[in-house]
Structures are given as C-alpha cells and as structure tokens.
Backbone as JSON, one array per atom type, in Angstrom:
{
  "sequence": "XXXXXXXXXXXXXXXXXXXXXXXXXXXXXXXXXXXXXXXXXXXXXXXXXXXXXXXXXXXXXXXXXXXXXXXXXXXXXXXXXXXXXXXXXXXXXXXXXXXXXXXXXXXXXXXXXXXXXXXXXXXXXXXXXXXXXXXXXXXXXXXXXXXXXXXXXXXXXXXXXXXXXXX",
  "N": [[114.41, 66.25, -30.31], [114.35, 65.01, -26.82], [111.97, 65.14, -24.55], [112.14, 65.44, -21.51], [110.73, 64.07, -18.61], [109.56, 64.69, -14.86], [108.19, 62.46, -12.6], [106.04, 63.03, -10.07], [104.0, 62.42, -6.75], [101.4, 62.11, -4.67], [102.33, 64.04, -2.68], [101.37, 65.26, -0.42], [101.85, 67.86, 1.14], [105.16, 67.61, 1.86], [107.92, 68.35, 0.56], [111.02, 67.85, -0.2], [115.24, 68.56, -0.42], [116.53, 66.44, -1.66], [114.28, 65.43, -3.13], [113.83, 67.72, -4.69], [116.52, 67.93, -5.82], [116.14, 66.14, -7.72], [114.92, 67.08, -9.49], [115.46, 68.78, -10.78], [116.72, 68.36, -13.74], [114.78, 67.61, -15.27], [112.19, 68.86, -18.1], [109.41, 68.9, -17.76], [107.3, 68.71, -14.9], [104.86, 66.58, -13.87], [102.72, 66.3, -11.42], [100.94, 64.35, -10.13], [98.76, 64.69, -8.08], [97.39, 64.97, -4.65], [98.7, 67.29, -3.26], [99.12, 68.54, -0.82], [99.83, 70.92, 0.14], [100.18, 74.64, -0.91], [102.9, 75.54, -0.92], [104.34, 73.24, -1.77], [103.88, 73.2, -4.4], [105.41, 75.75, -5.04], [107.56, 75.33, -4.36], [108.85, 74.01, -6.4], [111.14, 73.45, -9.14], [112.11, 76.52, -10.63], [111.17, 77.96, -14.17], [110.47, 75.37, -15.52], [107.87, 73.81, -17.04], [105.09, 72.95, -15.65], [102.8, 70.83, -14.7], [99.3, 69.47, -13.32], [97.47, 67.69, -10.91], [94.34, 67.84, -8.88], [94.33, 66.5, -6.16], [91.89, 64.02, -3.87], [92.71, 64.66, -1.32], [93.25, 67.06, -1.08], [93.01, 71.23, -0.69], [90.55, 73.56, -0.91], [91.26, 75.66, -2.19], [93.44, 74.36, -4.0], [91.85, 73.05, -5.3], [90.69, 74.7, -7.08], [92.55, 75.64, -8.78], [94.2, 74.03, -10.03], [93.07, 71.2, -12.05], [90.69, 68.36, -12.37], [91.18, 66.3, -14.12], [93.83, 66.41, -15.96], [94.33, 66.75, -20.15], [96.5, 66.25, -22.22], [99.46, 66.54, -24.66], [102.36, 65.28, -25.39], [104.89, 65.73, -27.45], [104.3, 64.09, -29.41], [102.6, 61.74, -27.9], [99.84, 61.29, -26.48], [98.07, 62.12, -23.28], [96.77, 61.47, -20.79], [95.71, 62.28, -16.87], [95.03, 61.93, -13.84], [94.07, 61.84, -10.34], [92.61, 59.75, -8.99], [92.83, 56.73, -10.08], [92.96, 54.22, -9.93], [93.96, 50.8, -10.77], [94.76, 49.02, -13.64], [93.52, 45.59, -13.86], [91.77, 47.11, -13.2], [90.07, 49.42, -12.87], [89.18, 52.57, -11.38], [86.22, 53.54, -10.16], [84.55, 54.66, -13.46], [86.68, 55.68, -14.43], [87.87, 53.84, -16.39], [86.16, 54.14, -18.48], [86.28, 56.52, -18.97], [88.63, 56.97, -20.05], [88.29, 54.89, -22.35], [87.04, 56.81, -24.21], [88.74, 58.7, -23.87], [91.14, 58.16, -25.32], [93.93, 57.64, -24.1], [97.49, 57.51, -25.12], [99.32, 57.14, -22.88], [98.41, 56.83, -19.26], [98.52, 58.44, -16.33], [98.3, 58.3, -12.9], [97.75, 58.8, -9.49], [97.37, 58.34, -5.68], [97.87, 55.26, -4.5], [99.59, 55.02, -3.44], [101.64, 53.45, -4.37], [104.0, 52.25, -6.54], [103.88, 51.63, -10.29], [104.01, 50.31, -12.75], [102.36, 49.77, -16.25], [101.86, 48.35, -18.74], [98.63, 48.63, -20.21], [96.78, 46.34, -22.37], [94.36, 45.82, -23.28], [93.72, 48.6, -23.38], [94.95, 49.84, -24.96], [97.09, 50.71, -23.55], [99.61, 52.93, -21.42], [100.4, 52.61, -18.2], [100.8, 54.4, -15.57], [101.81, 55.05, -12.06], [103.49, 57.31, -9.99], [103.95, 56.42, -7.22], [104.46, 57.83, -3.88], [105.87, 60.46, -2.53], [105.6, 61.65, -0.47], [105.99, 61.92, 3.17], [103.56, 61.05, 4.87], [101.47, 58.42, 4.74], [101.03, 54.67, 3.81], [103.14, 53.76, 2.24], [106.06, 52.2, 2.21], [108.69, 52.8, 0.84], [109.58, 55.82, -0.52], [109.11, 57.3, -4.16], [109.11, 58.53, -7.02], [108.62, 58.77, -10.85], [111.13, 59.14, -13.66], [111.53, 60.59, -16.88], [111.75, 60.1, -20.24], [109.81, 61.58, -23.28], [109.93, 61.01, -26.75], [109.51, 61.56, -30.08], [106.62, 60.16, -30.33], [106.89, 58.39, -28.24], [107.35, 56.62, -24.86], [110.57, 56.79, -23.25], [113.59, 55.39, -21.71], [112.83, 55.1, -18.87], [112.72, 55.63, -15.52], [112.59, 54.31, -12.05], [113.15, 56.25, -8.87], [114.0, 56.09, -6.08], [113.63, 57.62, -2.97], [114.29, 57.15, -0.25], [113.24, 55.95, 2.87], [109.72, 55.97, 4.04], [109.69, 57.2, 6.82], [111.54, 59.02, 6.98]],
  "CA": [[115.03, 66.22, -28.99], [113.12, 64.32, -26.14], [111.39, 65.94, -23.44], [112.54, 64.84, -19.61], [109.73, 64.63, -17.6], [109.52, 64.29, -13.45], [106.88, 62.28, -12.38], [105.44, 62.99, -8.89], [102.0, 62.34, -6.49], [101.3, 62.38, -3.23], [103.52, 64.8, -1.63], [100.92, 65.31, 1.42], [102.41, 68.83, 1.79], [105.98, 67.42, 2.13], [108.69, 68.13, -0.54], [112.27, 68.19, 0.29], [115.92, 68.98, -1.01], [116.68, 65.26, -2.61], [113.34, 65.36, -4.26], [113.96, 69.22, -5.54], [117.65, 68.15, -7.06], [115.73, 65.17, -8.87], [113.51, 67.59, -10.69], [116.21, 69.79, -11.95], [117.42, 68.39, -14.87], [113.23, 67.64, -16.01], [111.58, 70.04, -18.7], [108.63, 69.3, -16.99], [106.98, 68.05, -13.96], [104.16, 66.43, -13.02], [102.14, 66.34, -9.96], [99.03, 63.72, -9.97], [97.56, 64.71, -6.86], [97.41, 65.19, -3.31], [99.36, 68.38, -3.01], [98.7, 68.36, 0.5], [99.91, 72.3, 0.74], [100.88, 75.23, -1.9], [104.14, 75.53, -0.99], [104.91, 72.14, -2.51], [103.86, 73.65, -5.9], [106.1, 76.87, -5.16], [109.27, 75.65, -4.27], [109.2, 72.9, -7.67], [112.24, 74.6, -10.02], [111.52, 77.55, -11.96], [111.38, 78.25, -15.51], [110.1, 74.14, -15.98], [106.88, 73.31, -17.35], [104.42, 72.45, -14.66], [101.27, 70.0, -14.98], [98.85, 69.07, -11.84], [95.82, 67.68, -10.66], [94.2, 67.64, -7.57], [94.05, 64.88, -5.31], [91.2, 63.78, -2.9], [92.95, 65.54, 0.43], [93.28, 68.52, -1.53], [91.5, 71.94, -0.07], [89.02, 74.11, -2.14], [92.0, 76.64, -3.28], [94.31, 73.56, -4.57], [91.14, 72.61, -6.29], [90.34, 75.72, -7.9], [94.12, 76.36, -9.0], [94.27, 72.83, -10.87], [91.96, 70.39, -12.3], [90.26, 66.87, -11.87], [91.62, 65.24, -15.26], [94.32, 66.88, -17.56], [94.86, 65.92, -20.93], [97.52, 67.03, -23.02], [99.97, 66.08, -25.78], [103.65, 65.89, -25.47], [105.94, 64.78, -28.34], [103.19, 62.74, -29.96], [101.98, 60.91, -27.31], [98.52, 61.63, -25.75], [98.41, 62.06, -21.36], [95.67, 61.66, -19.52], [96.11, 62.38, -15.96], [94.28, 61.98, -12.81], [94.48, 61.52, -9.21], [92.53, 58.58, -8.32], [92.77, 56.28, -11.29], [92.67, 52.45, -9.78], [94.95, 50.46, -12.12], [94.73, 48.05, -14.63], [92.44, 46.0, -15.27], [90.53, 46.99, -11.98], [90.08, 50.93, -12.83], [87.9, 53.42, -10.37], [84.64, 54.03, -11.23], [83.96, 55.75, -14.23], [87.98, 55.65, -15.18], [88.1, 52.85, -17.78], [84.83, 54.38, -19.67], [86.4, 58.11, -19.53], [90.33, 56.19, -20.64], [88.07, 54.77, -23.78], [86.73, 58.09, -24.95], [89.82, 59.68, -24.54], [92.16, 57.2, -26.01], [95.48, 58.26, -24.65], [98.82, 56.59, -24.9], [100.15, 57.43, -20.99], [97.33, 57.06, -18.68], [98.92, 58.9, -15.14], [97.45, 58.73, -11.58], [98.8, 58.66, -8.0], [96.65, 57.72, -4.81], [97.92, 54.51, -4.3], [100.96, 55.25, -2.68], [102.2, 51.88, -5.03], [104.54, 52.68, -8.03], [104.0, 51.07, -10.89], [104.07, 50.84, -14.68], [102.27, 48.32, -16.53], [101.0, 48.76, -20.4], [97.19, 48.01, -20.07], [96.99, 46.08, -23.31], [92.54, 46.23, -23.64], [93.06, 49.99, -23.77], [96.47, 50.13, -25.65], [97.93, 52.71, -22.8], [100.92, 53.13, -20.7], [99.29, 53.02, -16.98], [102.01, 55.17, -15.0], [102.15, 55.79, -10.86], [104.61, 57.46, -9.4], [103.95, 56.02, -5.99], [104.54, 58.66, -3.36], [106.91, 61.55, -2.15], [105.67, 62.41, 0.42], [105.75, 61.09, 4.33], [102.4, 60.25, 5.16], [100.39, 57.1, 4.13], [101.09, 53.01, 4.03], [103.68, 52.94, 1.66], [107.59, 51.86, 2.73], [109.53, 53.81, 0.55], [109.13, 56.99, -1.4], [109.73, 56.81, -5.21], [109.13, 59.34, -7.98], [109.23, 58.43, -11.77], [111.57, 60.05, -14.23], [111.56, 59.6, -18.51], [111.39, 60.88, -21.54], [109.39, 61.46, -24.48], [110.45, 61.53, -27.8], [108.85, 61.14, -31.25], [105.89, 59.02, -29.94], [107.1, 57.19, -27.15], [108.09, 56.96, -23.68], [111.9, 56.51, -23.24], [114.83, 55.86, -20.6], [111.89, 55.16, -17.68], [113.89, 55.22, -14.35], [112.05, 54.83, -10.97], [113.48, 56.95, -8.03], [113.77, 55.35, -4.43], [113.88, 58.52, -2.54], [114.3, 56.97, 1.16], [112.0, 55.34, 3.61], [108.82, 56.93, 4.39], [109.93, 58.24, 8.16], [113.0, 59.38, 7.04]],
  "C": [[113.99, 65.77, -27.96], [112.82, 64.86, -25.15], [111.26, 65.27, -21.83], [111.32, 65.23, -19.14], [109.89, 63.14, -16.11], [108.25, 63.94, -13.54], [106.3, 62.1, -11.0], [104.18, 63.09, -8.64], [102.4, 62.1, -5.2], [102.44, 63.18, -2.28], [102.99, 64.92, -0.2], [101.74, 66.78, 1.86], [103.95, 68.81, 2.21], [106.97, 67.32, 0.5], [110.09, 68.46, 0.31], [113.73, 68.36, -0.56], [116.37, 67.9, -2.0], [115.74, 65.11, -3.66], [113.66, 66.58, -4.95], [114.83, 68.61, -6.7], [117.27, 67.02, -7.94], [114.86, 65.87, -9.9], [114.58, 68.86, -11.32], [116.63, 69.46, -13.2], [115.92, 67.96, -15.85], [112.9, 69.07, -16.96], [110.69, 70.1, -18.11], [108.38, 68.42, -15.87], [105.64, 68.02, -13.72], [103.6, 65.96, -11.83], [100.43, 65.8, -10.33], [98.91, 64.0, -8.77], [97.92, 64.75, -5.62], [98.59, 65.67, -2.9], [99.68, 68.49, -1.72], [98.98, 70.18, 0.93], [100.26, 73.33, -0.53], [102.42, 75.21, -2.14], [104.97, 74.26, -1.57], [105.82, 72.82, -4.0], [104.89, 74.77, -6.13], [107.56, 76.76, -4.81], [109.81, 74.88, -5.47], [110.1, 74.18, -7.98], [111.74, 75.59, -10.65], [112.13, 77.34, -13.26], [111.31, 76.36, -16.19], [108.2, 74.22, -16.26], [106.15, 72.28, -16.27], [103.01, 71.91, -15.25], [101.25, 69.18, -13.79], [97.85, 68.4, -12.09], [95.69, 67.91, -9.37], [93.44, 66.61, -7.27], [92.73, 65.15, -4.34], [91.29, 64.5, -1.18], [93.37, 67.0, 0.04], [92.33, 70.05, -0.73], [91.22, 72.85, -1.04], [90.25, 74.88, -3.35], [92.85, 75.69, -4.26], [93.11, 73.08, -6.19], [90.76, 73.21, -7.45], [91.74, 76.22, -8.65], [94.56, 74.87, -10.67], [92.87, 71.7, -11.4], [92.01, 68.72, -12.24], [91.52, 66.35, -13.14], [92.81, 66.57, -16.03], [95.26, 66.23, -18.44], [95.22, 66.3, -21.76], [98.56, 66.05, -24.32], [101.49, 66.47, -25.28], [104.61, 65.05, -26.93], [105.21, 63.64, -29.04], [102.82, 62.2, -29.2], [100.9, 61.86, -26.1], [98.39, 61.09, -23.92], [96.98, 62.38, -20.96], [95.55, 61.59, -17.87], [95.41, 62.77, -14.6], [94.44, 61.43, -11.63], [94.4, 59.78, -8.67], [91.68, 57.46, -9.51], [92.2, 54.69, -11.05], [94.09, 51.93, -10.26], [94.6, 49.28, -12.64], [94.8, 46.39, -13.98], [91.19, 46.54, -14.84], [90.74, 48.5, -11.73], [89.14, 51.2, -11.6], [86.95, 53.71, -11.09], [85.07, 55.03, -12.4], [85.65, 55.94, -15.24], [88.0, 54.89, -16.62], [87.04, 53.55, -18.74], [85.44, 55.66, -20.59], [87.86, 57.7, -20.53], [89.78, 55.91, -22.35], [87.86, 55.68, -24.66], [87.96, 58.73, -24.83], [91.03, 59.0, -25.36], [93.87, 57.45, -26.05], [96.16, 57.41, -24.91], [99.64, 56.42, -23.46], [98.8, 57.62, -20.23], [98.22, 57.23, -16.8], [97.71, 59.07, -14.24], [98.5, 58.65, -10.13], [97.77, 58.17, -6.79], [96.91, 56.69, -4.04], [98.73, 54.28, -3.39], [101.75, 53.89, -3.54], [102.77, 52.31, -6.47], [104.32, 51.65, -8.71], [103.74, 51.29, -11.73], [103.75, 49.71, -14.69], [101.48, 48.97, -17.8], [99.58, 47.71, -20.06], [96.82, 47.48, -22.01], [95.53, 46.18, -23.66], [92.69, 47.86, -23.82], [94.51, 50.69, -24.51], [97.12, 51.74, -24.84], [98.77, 52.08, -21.8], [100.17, 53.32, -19.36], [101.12, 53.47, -16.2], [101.35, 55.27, -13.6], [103.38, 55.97, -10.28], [105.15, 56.74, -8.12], [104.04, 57.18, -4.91], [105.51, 59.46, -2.69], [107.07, 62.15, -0.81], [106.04, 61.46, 2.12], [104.69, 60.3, 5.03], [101.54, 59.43, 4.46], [101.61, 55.69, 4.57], [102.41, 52.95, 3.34], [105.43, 52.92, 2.69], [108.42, 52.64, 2.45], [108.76, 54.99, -0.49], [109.41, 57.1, -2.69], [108.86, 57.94, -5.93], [109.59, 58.39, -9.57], [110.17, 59.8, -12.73], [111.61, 58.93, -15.76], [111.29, 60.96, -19.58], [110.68, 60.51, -22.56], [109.86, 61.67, -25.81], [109.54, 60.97, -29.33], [107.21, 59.66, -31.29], [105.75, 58.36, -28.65], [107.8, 57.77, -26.22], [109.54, 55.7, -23.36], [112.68, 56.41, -21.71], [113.76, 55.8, -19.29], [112.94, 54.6, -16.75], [112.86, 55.68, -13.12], [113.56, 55.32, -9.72], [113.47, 56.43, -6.59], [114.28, 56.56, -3.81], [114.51, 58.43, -1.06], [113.26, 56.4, 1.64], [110.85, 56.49, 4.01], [109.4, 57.84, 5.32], [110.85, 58.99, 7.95], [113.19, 60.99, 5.91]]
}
C-alpha cells in the first residue's frame, strides 16, 4: 500500500485552513525548513507522521527541536532532506559532496521559494522543492507538493497552487 506524503517549506510562520485540508488525507508530512514559528508545526493534523528540518530564519528552539539534514527510508526509497539545498546541477556548498556519500533516491529542500522537480541524472536522485506556503518572500504563488511512495518509487506527483502570495 503506498504511503501519501505532503510536501511543504517555507511557511515563514504562516499556515492556513486550505493548506491544513491539503494535508489531511497525507500519512505524512514534510516540512524542509523555515518554520518561521511553532505553531505552524502544532496545528499540522494529528495522528500523521511528521518529518522537519530547520531552515536558515529559524530561532535556536526550532533548531534544537529538529535537525540540519534528515535521512530516512520510506517504502524503499532513500530521503535526504535539507533546507538550503541549491538545485541541480548548481548545488550549495558542500550539498553535492554530502548527496554522494549518502546516495539517496529523493533529495528534498526548500529555500528557494521555486517549486520544482527535476531527476538529477549525475547523482541518480529525485531533486524535490516544494516551493513555498507561506506569505513572505519573492515568489508569486504558493504551491506545496503532494505523492506517493510505493515499492521503490515516487508515484501520482501533484503540485498544489495554493493562491497568490498576498492573498
């Protein structure tokens, strides 16, 4: 059976009721980065499987609550997951070196405020951003990914157009 997962980043302290009812029907959810407040993390659904990092505008307790990189396993496929990633083929420092040693299959970040998916074919991985959720920064609209895993692979990928930033 395949495992629904929400994929959010940059909330900036802003979550609201359209983004909530998109994360209900997820097993889990993650959150690359820039939390911007707790209460983000506390109103997500209960009784779902939560996975974070913390972002760059993060403050000390967000930092101490979650971590820089996490890297996990769902359904066969290997997640590596970090805030401020770059993307493919023009990583952030130190990204592409740590991506080779860990060798996932889904390489997640957020930062960019820029959704996009693109299989990085030099490091055979899935490069995932959600783009952003929240209201503040550059980008236009707000977008969240949603998908599933199942036996290996990532399935059914559907991005989310949540509304315009101001809105």
């Amino acid at each position: 059976m395949p495992i629904k997962i929400a994929l959010i980043s940059d909330s900036h302290g802003y979550i609201d009721e359209a983004i909530l009812n998109n994360l209900q029907d997820a097993d889990e959810i993650w959150h690359a980065g820039d939390i911007g407040d707790s209460s983000v993390m506390e109103r997500l659904p209960k009784g779902k499987k939560i996975r974070a990092v913390f972002g760059n505008i993060d403050d000390p307790e967000t930092c101490e609550q979650y971590p820089e990189w996490d890297v996990f396993e769902v359904k066969g496929v290997k997640v590596a997951m970090t805030h401020i990633g770059g993307k493919p083929p023009r990583y952030a420092k130190g990204v592409k070196t740590k991506l080779k040693e860990l060798s996932p299959g889904v390489f997640v970040c957020g930062h960019s405020h820029i959704c996009k998916v693109q299989f990085d074919q030099e490091l055979n991985c899935l490069y995932m951003n959600p783009g952003a959720i929240g209201r503040q920064g550059f980008h236009q609209m707000r977008t969240m990914l949603l998908f599933e895993i199942d036996s290996g692979e990532v399935k059914n990928l559907r991005v989310l157009e949540l509304g315009k930033r101001g809105q």
